[in-house]
C-alpha positions as CSV (number, residue, x, y, z in Angstrom):
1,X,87.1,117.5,109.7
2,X,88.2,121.1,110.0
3,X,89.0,122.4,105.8
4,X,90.7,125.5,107.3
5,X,93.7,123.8,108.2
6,X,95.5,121.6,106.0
7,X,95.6,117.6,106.3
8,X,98.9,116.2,105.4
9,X,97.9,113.1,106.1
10,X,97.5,110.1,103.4
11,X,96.8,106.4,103.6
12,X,97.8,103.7,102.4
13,X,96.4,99.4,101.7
14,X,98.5,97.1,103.7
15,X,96.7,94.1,102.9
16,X,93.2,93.6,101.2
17,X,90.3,93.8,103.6
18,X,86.9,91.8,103.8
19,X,84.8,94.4,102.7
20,X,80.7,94.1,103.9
21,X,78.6,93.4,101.2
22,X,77.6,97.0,101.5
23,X,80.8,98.3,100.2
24,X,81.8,95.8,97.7
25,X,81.0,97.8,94.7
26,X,83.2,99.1,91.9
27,X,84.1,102.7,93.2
28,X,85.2,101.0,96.4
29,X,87.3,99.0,94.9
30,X,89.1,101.4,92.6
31,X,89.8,103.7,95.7
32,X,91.4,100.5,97.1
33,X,93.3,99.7,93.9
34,X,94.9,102.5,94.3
35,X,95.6,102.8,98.0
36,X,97.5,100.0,97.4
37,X,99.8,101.4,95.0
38,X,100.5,104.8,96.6
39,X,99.5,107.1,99.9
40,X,96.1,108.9,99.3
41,X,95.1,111.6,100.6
42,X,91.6,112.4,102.3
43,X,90.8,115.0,99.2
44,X,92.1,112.5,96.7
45,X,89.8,110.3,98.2
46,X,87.0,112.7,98.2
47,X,87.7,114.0,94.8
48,X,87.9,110.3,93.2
49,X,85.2,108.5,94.7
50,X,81.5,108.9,96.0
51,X,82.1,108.8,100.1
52,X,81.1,112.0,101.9
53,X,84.1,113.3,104.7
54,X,82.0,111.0,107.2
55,X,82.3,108.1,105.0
56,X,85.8,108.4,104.8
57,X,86.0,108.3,108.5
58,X,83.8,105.4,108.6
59,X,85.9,103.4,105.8
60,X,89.2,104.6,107.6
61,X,87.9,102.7,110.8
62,X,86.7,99.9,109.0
63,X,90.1,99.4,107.5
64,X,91.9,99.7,110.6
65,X,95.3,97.8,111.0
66,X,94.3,97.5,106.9
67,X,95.7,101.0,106.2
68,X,99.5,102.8,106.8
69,X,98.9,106.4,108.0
70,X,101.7,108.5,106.8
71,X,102.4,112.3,106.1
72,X,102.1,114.1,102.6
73,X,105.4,116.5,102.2
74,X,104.2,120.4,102.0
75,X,105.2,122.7,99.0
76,X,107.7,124.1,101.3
77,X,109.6,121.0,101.9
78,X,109.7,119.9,98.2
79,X,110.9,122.8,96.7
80,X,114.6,122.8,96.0
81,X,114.2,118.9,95.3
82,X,114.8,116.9,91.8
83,X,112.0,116.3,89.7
84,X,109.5,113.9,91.0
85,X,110.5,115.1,94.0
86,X,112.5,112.4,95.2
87,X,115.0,113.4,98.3
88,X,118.7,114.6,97.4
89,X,119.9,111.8,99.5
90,X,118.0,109.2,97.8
91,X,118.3,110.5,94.1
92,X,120.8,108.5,92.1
């Protein structure tokens, strides 16, 4: 993965996978926990568990049809939005 250009990429549990027995271990687990609540990104990941950037490749391929890939707004298009930067359009 290139770090001198931003990934805006994050990812996020469809459904539970079968893990190998390799990867069925507590920090796994948590990551997935949370994938399944909200859109991670590949630094969150990085940041909040112990896989290297080729891990993450390697769990991302594992996962497959698993995992939603979406895109992580930039500073640029959240400014000028209500707190918790929710759209104008949706806010209520």
């Amino acid at each position: 993965m290139n770090s001198s250009r931003p990934d805006h990429r994050a990812f996020r549990l469809l459904r539970w996978p079968d893990l190998p027995e390799g990867l069925r271990i507590a920090p796994i687990y948590r990551l997935l926990s949370t994938m399944s609540v909200k859109p991670v990104s590949r630094r969150w990941i990085r940041d909040h568990s112990p896989l290297t950037d080729r891990d993450i490749d390697q769990l991302l391929a594992l996962l497959g049809p698993a995992v939603a890939e979406t895109r992580l707004p930039t500073l640029t298009e959240t400014v000028g939005r209500p707190a918790g930067g929710l759209d104008p359009a949706l806010a209520f």
